[in-house]
C-alpha positions, 0 to 999 in steps of 0.5 A, a space after each residue: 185534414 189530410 195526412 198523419 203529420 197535419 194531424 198530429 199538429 193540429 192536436 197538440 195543445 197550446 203552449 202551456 195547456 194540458 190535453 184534454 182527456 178522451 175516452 172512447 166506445 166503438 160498436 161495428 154494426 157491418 162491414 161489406 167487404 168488395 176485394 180490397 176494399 171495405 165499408 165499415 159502419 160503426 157506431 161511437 161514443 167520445 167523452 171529453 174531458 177537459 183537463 181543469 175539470 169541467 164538465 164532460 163533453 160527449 159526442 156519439 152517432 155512426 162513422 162510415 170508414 173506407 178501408 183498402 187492403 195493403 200487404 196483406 192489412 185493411 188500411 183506413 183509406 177514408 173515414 166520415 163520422 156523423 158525431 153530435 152531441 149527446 147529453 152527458 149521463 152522471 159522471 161523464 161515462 159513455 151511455 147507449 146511442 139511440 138508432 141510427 134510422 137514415 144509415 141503417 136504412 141506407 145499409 139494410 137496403 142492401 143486406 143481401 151484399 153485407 156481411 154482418 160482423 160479430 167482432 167475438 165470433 168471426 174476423 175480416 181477412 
């Protein structure tokens, strides 16, 4: 799907349906910073939660966002997640997310160049 009015679109609910409700949880693991360009690796956590009450539904594992620089601002210039289905813990709140193996791996191998990002202590300018 490309572009902000294609989204929106398609994320409006049928005609005389409710929105589902999202709740979402996102853990930056690194950034690697190149100029004006950025990879981003995080890992998230999305409950739905359909509007008549069924049950939740959460989906979690890792992204890998593209970010540019633009005016002075890290834009979204791609992103890739690899969510799947995570069995939902009592109440359909968010629950930890089990290791990342493959990714971490493809990251670590070059951790010489990564810079890790602590999101209380330090900011990407």
């Amino acid at each position: 799907m490309m572009g902000k009015a294609a989204y929106a679109a398609a994320s409006k609910p049928p005609a005389g349906k409710e929105m589902p409700k999202f709740d979402g949880k996102g853990e930056i693991q690194e950034i690697k910073v190149l100029g004006d360009w950025a990879l981003m690796w995080t890992k998230l956590s999305v409950v739905v939660t359909p509007p008549s009450g069924a049950t939740p539904m959460t989906r979690g594992g890792n992204t890998l966002t593209t970010l540019n620089k633009q005016n002075g601002k890290w834009m979204p210039a791609r992103d890739a997640n690899m969510l799947t289905v995570v069995p939902n813990p009592a109440g359909g709140r968010l629950r930890a997310l089990p290791p990342a193996i493959t990714l971490a791996r493809r990251l670590n191998d070059a951790r010489n160049q990564v810079a890790v990002f602590d999101s209380d202590k330090a900011q990407v300018t």
